[in-house]
DSSP file (Angstrom, degrees, kcal/mol; ACC not computed):
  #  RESIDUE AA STRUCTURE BP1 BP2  ACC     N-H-->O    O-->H-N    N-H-->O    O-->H-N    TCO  KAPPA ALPHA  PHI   PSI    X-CA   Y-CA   Z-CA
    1    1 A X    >         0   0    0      0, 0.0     3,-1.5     0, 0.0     4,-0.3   0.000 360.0 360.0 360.0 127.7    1.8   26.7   -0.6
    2    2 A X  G >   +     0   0    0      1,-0.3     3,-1.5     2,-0.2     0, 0.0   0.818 360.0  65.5 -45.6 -41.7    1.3   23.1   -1.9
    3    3 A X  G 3  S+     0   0    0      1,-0.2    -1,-0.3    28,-0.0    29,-0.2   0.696 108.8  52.3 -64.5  -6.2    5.2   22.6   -3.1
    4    4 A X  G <  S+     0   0    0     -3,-1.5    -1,-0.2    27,-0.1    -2,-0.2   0.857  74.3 125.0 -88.8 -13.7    5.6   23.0    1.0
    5    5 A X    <   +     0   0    0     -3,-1.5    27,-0.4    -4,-0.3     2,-0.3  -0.177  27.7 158.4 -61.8 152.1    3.4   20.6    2.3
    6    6 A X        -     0   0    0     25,-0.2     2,-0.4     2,-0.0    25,-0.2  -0.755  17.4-168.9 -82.0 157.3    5.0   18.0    4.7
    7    7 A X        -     0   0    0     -2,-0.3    23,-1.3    21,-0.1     2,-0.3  -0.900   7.2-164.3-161.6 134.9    3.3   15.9    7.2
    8    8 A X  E    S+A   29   0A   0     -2,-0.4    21,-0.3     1,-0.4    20,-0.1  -0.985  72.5  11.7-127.1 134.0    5.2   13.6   10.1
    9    9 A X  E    S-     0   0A   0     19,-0.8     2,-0.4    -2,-0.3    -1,-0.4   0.978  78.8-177.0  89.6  72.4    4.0   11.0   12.2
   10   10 A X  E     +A   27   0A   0     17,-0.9    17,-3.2    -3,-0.2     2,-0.3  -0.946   8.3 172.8-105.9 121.3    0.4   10.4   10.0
   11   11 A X  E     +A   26   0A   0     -2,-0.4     2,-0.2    15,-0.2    15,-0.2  -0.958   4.3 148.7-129.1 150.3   -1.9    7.6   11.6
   12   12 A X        -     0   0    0     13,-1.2    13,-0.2    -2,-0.3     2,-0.1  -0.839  39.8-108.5 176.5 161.2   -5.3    6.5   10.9
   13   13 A X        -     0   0    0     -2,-0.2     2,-0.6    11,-0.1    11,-0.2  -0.256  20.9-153.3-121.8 145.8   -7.6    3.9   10.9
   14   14 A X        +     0   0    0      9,-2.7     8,-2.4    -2,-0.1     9,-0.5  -0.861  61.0  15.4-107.2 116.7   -9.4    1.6    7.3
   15   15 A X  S    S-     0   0    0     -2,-0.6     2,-0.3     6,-0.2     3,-0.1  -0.577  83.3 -29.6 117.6-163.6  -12.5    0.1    7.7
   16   16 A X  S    S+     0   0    0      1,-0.2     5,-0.1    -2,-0.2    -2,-0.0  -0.950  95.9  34.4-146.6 152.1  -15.6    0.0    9.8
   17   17 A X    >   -     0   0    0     -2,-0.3     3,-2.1     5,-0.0    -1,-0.2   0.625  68.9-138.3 -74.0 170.9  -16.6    0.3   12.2
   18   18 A X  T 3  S+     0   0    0      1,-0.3     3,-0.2    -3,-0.1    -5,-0.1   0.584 108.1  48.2 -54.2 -37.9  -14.3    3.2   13.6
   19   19 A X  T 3  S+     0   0    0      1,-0.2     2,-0.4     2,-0.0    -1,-0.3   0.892 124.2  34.4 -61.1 -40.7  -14.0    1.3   17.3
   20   20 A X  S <  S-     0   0    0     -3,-2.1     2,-0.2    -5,-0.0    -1,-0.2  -0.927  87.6-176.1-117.3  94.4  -13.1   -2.3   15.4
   21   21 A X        -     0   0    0     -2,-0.4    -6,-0.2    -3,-0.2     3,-0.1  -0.507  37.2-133.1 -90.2-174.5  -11.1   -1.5   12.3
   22   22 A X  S    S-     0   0    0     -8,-2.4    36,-1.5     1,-0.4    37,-1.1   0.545  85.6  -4.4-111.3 -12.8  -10.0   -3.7    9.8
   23   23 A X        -     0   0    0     -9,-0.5    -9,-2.7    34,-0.3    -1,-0.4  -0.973  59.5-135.3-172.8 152.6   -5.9   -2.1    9.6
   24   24 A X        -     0   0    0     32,-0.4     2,-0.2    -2,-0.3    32,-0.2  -0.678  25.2-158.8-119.9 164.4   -3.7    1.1   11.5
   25   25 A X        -     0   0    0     -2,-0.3   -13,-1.2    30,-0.3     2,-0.5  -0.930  13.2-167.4-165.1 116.5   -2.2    2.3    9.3
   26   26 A X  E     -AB  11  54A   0     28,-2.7    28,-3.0    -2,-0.2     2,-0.7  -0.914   0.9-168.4-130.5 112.7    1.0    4.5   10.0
   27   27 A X  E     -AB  10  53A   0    -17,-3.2   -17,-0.9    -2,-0.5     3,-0.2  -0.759   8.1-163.3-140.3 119.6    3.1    7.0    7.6
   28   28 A X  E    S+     0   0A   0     24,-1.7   -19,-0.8    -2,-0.7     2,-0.5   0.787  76.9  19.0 -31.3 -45.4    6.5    8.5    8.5
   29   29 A X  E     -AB   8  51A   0     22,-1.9    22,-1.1   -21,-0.3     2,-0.8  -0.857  57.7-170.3-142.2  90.2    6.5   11.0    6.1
   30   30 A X  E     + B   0  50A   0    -23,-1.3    20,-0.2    -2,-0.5   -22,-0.0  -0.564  28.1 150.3-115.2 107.9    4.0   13.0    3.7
   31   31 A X  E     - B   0  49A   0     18,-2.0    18,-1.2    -2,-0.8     2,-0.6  -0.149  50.3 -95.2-111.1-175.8    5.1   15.1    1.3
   32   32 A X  E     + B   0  48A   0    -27,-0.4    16,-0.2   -29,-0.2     2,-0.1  -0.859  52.3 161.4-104.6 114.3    4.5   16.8   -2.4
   33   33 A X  E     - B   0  47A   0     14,-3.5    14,-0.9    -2,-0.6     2,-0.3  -0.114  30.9-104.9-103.3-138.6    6.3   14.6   -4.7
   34   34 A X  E     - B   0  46A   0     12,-0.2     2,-0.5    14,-0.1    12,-0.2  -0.805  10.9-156.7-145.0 102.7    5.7   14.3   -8.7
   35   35 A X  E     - B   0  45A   0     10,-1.8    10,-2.8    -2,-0.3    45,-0.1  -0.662  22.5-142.6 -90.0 119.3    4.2   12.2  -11.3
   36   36 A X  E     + B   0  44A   0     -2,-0.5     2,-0.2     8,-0.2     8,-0.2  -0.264  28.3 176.5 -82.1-171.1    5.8   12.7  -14.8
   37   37 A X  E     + B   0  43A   0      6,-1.0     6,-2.2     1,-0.2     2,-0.1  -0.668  29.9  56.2-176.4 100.0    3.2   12.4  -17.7
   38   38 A X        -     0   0    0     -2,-0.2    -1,-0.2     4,-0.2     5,-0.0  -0.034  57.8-123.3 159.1 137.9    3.2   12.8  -21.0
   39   39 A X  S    S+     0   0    0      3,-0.1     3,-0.1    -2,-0.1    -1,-0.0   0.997 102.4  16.8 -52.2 -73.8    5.3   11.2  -24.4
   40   40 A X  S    S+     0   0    0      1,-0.2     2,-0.3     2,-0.0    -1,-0.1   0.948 135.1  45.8 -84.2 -38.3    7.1   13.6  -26.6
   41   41 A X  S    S-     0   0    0     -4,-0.0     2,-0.6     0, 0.0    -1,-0.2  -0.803  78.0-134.0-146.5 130.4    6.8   16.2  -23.6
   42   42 A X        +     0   0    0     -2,-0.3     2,-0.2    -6,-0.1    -4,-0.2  -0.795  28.9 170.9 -91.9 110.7    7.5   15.8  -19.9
   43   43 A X  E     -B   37   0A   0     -6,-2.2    -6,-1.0    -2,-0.6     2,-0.4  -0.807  17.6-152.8-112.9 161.7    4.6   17.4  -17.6
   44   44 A X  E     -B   36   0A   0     -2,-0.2     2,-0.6    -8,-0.2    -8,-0.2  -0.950   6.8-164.9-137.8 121.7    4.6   16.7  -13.7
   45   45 A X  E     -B   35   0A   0    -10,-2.8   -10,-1.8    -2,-0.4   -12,-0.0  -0.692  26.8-101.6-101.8 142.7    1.8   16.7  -11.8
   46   46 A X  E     +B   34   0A   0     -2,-0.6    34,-0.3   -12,-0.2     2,-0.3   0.062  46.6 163.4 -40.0 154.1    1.6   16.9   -8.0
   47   47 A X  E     -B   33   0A   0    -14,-0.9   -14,-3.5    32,-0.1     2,-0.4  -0.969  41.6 -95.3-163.5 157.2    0.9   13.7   -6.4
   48   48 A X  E     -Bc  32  81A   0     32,-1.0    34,-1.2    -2,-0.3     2,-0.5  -0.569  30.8-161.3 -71.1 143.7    1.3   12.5   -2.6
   49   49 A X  E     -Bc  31  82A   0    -18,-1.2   -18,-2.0    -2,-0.4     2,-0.6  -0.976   9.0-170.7-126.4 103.1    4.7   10.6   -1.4
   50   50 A X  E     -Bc  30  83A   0     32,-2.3    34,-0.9    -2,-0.5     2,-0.3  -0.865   4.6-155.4-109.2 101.9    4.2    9.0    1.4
   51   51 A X  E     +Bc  29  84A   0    -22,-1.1   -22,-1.9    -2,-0.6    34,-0.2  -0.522  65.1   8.7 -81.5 131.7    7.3    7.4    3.3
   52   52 A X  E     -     0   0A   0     32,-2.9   -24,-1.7    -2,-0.3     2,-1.0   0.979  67.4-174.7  65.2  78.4    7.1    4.7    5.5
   53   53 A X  E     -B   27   0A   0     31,-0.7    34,-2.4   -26,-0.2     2,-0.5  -0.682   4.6-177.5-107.6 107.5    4.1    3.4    5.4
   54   54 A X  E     -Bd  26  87A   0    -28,-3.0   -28,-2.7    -2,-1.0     2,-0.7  -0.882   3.8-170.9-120.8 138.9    3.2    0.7    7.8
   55   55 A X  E     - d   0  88A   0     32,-3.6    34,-1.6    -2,-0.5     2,-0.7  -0.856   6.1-161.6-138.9  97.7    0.2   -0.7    7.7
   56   56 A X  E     - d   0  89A   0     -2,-0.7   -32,-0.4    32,-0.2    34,-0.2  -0.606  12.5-150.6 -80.4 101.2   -1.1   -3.3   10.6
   57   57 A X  E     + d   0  90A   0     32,-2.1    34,-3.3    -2,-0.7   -34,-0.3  -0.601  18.1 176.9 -81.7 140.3   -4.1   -5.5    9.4
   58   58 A X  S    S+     0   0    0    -36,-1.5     2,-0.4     1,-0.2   -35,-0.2  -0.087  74.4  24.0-119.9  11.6   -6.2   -6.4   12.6
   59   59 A X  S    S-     0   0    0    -37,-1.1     2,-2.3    95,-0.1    -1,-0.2  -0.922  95.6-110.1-170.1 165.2   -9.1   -8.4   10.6
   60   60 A X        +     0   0    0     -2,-0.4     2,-0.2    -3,-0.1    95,-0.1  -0.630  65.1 137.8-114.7  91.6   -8.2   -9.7    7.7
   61   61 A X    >   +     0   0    0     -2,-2.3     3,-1.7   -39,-0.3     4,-0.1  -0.760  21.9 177.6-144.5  95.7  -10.2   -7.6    5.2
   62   62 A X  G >  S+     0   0    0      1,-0.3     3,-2.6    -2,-0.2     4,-0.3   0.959  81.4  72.9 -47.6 -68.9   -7.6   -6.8    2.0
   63   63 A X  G >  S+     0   0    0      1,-0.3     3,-1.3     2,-0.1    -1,-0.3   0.684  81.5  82.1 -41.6 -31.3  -10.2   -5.0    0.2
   64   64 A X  G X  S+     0   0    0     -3,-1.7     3,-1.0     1,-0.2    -1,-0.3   0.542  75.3  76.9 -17.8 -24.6   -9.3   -2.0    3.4
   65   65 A X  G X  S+     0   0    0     -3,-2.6     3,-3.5     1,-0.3    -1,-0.2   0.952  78.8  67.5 -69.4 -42.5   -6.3   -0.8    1.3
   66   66 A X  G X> S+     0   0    0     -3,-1.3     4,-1.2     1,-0.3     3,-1.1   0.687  90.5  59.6 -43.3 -24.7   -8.4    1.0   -0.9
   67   67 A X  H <> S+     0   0    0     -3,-1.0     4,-0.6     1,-0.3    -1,-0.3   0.431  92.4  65.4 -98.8  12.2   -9.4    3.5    1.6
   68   68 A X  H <> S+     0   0    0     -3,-3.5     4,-0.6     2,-0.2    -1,-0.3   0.346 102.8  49.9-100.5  11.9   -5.7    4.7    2.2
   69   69 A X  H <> S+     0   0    0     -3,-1.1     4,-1.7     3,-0.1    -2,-0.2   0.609 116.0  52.3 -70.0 -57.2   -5.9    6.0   -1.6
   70   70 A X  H  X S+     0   0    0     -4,-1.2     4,-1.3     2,-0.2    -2,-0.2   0.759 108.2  41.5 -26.3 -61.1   -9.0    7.5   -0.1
   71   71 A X  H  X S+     0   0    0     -4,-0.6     4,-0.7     2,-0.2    -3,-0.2   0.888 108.3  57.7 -91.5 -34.1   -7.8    9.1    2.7
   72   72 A X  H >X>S+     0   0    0     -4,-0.6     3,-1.8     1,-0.2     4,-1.7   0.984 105.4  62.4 -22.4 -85.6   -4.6   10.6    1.2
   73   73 A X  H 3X5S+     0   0    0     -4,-1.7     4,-4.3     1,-0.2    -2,-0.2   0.760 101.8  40.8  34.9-102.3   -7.0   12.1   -1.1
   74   74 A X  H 3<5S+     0   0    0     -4,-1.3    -1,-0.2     1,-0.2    -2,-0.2   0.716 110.5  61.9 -87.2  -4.7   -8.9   14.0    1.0
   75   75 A X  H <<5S+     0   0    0     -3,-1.8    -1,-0.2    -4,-0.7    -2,-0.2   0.951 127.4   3.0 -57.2 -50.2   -5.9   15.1    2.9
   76   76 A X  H  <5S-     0   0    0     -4,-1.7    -3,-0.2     2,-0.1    -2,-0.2   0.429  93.9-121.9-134.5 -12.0   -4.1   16.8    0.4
   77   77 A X     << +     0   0    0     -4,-4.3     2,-0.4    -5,-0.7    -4,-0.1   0.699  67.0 113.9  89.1   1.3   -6.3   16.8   -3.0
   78   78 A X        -     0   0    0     -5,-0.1   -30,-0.2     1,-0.1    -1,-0.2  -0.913  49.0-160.7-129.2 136.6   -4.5   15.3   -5.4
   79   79 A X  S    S+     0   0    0     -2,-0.4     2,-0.3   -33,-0.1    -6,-0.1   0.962  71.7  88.9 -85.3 -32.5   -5.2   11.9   -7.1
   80   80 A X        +     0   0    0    -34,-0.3   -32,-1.0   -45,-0.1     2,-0.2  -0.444  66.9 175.6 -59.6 109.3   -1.7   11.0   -8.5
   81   81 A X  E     -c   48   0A   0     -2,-0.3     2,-0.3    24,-0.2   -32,-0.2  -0.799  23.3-173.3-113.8 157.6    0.2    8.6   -5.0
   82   82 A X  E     -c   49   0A   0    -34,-1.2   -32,-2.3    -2,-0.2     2,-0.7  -0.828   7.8-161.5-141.0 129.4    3.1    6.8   -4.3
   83   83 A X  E >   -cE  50 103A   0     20,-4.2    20,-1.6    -2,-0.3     3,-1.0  -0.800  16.4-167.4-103.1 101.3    3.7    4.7   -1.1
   84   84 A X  E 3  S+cE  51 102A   0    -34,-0.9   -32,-2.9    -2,-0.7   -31,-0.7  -0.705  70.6  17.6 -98.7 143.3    7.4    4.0   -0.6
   85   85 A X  T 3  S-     0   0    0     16,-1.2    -1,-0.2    -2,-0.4    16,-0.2   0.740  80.6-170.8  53.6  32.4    8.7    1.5    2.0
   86   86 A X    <   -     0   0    0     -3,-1.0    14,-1.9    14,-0.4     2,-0.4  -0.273   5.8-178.0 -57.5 127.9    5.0   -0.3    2.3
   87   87 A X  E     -dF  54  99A   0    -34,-2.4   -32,-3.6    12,-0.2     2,-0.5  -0.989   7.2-167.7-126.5 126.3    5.2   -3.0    5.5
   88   88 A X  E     +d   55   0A   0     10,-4.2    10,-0.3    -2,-0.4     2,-0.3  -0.974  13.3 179.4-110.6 139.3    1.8   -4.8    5.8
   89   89 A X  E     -d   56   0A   0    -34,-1.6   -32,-2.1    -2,-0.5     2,-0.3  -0.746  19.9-133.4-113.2 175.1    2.0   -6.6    9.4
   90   90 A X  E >   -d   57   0A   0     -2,-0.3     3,-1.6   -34,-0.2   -32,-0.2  -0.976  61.7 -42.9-118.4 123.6   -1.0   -8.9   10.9
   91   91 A X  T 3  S-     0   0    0    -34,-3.3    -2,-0.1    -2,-0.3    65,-0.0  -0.205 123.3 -22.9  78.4-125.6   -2.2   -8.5   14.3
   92   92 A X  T 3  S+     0   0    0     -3,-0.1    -1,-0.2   -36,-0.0   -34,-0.0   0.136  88.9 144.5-119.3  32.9    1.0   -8.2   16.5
   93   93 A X    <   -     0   0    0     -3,-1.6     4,-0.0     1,-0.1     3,-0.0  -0.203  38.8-155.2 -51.6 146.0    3.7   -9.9   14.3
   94   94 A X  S    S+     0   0    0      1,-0.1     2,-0.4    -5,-0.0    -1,-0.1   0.707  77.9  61.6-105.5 -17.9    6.9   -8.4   14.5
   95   95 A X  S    S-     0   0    0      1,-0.0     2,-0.3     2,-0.0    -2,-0.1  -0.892  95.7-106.4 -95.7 135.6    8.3   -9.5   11.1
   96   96 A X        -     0   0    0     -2,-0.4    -7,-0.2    -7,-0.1    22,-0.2  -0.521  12.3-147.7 -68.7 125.9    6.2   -8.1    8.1
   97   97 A X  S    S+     0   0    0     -2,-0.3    21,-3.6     1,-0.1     2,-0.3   0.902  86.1   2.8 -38.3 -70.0    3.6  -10.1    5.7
   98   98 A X  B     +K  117   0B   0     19,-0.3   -10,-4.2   -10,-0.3     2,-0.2  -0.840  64.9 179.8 -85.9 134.1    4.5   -8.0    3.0
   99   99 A X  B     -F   87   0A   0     17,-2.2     2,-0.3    -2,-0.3   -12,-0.2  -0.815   5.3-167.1-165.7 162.7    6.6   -5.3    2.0
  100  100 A X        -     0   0    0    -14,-1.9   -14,-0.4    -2,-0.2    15,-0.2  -0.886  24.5-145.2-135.6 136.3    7.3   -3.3   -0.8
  101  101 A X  S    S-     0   0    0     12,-1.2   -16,-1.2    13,-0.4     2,-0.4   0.887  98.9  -1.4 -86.6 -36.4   10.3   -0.6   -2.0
  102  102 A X  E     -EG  84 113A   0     11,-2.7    11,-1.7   -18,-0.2     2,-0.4  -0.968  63.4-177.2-143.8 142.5    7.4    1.3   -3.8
  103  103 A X  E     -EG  83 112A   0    -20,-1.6   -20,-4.2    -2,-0.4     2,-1.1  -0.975  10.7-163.1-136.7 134.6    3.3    0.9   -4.5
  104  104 A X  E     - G   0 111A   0      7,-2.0     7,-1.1    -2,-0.4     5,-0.1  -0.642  19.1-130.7-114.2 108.8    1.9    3.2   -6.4
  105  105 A X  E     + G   0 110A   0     -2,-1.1     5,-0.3     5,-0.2   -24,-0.2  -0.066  28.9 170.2 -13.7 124.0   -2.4    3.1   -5.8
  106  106 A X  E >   - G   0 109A   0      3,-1.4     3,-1.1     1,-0.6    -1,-0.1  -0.145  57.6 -78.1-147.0  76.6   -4.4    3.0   -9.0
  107  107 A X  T 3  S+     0   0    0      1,-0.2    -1,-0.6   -41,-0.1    26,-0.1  -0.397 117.2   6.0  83.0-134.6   -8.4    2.2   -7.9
  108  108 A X  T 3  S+     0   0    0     -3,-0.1    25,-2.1    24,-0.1    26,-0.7   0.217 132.6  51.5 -82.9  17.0   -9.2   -1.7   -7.0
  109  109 A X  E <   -GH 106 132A   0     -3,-1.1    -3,-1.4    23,-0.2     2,-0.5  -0.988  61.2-150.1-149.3-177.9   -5.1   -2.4   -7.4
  110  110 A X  E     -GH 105 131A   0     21,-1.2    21,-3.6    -2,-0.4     2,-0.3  -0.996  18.1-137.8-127.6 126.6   -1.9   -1.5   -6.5
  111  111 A X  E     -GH 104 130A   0     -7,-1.1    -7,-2.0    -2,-0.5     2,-0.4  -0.745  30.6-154.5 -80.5 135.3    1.3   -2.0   -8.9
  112  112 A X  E     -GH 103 129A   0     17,-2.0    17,-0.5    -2,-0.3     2,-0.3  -0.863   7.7-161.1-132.1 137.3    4.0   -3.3   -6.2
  113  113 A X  E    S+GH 102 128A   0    -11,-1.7   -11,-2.7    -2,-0.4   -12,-1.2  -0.992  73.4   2.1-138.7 128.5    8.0   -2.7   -6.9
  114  114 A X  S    S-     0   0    0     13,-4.8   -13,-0.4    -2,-0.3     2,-0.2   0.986  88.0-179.5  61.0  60.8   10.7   -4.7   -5.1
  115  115 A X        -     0   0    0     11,-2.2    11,-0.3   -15,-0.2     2,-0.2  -0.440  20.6-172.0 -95.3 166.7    8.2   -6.8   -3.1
  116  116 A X        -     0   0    0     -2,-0.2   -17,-2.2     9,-0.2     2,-0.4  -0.690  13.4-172.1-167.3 105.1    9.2   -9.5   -0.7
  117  117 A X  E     -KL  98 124B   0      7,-1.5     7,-1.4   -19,-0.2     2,-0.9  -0.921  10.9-145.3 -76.7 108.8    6.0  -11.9    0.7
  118  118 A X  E     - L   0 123B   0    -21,-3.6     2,-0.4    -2,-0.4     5,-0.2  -0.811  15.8-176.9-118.3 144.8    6.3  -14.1    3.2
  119  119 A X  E >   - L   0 122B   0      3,-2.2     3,-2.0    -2,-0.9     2,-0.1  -0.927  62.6 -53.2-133.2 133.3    4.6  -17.4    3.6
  120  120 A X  T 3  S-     0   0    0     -2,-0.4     0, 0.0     1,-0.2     0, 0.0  -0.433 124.9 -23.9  20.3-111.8    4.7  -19.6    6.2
  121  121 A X  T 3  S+     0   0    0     -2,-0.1     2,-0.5     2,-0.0    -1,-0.2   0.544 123.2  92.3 -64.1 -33.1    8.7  -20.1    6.4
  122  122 A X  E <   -L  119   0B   0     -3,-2.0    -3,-2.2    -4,-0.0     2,-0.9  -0.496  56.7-159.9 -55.4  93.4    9.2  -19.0    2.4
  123  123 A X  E     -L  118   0B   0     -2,-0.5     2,-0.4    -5,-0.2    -5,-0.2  -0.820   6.5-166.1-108.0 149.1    9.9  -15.7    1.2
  124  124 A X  E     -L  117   0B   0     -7,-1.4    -7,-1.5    -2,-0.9     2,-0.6  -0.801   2.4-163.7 -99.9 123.4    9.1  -15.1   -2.1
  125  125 A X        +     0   0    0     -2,-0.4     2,-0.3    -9,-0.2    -9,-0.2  -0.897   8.1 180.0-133.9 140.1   10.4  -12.0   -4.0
  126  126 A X        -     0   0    0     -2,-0.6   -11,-2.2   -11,-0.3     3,-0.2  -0.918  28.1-144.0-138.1 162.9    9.3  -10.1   -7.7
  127  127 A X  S    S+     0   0    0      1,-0.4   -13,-4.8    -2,-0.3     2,-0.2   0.742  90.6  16.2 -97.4 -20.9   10.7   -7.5   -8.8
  128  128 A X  E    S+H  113   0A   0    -15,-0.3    16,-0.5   -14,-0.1    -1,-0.4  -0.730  73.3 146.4-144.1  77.6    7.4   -6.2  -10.2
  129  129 A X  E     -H  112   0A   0    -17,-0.5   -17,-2.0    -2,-0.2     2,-0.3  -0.825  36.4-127.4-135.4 157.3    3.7   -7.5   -9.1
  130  130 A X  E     -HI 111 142A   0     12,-3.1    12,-1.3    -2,-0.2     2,-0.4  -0.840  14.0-149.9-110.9 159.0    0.0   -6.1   -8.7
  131  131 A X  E     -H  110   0A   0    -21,-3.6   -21,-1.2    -2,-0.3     2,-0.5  -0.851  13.3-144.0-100.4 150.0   -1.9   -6.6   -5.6
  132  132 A X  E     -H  109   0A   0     -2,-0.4     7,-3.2     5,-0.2     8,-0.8  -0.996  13.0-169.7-124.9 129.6   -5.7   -6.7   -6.3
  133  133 A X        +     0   0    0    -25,-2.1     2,-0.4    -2,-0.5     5,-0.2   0.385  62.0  53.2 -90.6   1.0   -8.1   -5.1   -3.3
  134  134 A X  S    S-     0   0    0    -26,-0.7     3,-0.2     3,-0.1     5,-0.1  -0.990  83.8  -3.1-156.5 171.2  -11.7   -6.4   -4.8
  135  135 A X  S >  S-     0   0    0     -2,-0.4     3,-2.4     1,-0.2   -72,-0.1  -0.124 110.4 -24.0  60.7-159.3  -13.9   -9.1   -6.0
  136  136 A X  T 3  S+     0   0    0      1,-0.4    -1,-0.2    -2,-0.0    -2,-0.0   0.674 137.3  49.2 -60.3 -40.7  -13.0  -12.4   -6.3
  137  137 A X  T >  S+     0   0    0     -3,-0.2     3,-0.7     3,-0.0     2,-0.4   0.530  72.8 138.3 -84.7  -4.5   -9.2  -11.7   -6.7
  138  138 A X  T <   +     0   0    0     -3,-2.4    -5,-0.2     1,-0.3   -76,-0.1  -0.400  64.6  23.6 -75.7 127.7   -8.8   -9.6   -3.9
  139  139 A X  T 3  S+     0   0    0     -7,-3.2    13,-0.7    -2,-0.4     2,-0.4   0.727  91.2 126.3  98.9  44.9   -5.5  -10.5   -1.8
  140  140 A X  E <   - J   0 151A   0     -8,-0.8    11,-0.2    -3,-0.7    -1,-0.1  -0.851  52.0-147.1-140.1 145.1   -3.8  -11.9   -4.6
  141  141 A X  E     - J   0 150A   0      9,-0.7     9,-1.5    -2,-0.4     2,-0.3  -0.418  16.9-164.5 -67.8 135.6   -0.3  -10.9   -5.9
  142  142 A X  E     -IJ 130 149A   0    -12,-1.3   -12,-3.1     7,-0.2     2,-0.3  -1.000   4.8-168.3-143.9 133.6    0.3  -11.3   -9.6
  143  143 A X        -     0   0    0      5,-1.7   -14,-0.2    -2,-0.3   -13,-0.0  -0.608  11.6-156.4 -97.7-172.6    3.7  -11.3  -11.4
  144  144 A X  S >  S+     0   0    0    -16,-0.5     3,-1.2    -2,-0.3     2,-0.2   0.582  84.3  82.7 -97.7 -38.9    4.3  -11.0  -15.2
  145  145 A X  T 3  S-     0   0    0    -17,-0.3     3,-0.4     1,-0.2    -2,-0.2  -0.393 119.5 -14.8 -79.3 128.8    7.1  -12.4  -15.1
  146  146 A X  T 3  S-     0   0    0     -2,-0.2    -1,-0.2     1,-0.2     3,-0.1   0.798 100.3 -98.6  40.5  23.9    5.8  -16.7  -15.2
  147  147 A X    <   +     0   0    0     -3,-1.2     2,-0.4     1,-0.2    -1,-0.2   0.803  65.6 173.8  45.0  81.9    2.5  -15.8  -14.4
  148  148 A X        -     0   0    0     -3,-0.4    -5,-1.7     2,-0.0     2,-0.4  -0.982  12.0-175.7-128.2 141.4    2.9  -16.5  -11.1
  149  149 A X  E     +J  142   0A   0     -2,-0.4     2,-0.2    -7,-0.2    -7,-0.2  -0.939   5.9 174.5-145.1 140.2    0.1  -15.6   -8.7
  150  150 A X  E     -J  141   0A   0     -9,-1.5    -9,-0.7    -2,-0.4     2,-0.4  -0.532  27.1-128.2-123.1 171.9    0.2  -16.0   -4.9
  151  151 A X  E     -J  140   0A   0     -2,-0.2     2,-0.8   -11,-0.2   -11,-0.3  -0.959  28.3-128.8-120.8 151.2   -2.9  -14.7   -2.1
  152  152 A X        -     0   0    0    -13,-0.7     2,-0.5    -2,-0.4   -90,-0.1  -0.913  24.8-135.4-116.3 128.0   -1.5  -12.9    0.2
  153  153 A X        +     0   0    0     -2,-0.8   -35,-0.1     1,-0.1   -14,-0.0  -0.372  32.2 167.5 -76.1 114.0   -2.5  -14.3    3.8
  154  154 A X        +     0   0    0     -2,-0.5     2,-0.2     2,-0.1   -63,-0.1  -0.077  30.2 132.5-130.2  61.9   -3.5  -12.2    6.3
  155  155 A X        -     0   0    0    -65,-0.1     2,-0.4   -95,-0.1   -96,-0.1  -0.145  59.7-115.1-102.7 148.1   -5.0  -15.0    8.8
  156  156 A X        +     0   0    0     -2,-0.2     2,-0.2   -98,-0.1   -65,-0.1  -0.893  42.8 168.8 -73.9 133.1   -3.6  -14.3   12.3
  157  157 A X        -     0   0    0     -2,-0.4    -2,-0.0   -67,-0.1   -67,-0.0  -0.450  35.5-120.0-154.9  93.4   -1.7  -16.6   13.6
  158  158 A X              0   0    0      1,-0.2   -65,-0.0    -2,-0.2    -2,-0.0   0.140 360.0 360.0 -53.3 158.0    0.6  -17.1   16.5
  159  159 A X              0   0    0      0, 0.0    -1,-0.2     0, 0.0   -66,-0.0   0.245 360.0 360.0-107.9 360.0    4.0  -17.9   15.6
């Protein structure tokens, strides 16, 4: 039955090719959660919930993200996600680039809640921002709040 589904311990790889990825990608926890819907009247449709989602970039290709939307997906069938407790690392950092208390997917962005970035020595925190995964804008962070709009680096670099 779909209201049972859980999943522990999910890993699996973005990009190409399949020997050389671009990101691992690791999530604690997959489950059936709920997406509410509707104005005067509350419908909920299934959607994936994925907890703990850690997500290691090993080439610095942003536009990757897309294919964990993807791959959910075709796990479980359902388009409606949410990824709670997203950690993006690079290479083999031990502190995380990004991370975020919830992102919920939507095509070529993600809406990011409770973010914290960090650059070079700076972290930076919004309460509310989108990530964009393509074209010309991809890997940058946008608030509303002051327009303020950041790239988010994922350059290797020892520390």
């Amino acid at each position: 039955m779909a209201g049972d589904l859980k999943i522990n311990g999910l890993h699996f790889t973005l990009g190409e090719p399949i020997d050389h990825p671009a990101a691992k990608v690791t999530i604690t926890e997959l489950v059936q959660g709920a997406q509410k819907r509707g104005f005067l009247r509350i419908s909920l449709l299934p959607a994936a919930l994925a907890k703990g989602v850690e997500i290691r970039f090993l080439r610095p290709e942003i536009a990757a993200l897309k294919e964990v939307q993807e791959t959910l997906r075709s796990m479980v069938k359902w388009e409606a996600q949410e990824l709670r407790g997203v950690q993006i690392f690079v290479g083999d950092e031990t502190a995380p680039r990004l991370v975020a208390g919830e992102a919920l997917p939507k095509g070529e962005i993600w809406e990011l809640k409770r973010v914290r970035i960090r650059q070079a020595e700076a972290i930076r925190e919004f309460e509310v921002c989108t990530l964009n995964l393509a074209g010309e804008r991809a890997g940058e962070l946008s608030s509303g709040a002051g327009g303020v709009v950041l790239r988010v680096d994922l350059a290797q670099r020892r520390e």
